[in-house]
C-alpha positions as CSV (number, residue, x, y, z in Angstrom):
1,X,-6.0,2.8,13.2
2,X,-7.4,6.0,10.9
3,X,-4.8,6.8,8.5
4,X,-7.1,9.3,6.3
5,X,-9.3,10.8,8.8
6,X,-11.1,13.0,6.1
7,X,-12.3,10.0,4.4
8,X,-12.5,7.3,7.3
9,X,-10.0,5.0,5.8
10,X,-8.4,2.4,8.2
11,X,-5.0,0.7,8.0
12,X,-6.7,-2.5,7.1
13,X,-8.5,-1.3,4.3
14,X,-5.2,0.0,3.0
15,X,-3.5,-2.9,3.7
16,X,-6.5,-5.2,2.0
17,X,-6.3,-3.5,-0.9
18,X,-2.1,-3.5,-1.7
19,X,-2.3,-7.7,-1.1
20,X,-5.2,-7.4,-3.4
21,X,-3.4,-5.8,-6.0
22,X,-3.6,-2.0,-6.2
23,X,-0.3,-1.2,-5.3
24,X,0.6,2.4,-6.1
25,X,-0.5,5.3,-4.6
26,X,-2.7,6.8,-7.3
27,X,-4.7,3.3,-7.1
28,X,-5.3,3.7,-3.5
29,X,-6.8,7.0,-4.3
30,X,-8.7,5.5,-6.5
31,X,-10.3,2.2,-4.5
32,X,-10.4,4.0,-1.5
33,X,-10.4,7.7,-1.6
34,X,-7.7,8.0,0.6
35,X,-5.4,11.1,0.7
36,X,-7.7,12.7,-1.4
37,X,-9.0,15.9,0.4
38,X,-6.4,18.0,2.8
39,X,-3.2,15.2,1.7
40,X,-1.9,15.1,5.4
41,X,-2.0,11.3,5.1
42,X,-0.5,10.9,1.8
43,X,3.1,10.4,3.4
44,X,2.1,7.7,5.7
45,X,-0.2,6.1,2.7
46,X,3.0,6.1,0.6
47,X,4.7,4.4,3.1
48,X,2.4,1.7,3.1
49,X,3.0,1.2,-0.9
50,X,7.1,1.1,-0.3
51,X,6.9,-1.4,2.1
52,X,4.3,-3.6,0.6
53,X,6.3,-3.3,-2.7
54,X,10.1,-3.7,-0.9
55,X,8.5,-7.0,0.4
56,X,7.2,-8.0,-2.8
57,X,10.6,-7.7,-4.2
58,X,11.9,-9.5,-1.4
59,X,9.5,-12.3,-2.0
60,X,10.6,-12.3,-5.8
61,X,14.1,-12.2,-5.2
62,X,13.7,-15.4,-2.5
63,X,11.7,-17.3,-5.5
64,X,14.6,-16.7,-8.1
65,X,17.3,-18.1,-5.4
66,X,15.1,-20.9,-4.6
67,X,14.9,-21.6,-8.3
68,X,18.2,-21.1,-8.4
69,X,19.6,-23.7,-6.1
């Protein structure tokens, strides 16, 4: 699916790049030029970066309880 029609970014590259690393929205500009020209995406691109980083939290809160136990 498009997310950034102005600069033919998928999903999947967006996705690629937060498990990659580059999770913020100014480092998605960045890598992929994505809600860089008219900003109509930027919502749903920042939506991508609060989930990814909600998971990741979630993923570092299950490894201190596991630790934990």
């Amino acid at each position: 699916m498009y997310v950034c029609i102005c600069n033919d970014v998928k999903e999947k590259q967006i996705k690629v790049a937060l498990a990659s690393g580059v999770d913020t929205l100014e480092g998605l500009k960045d890598a992929l030029d994505v809600a860089t020209c008219c900003g109509c995406c930027e919502p749903m691109v920042q939506d991508y970066v609060d989930e990814h980083q909600a998971m990741m939290a979630d993923v570092s809160l299950l490894s201190k309880i596991a630790y934990a136990v």
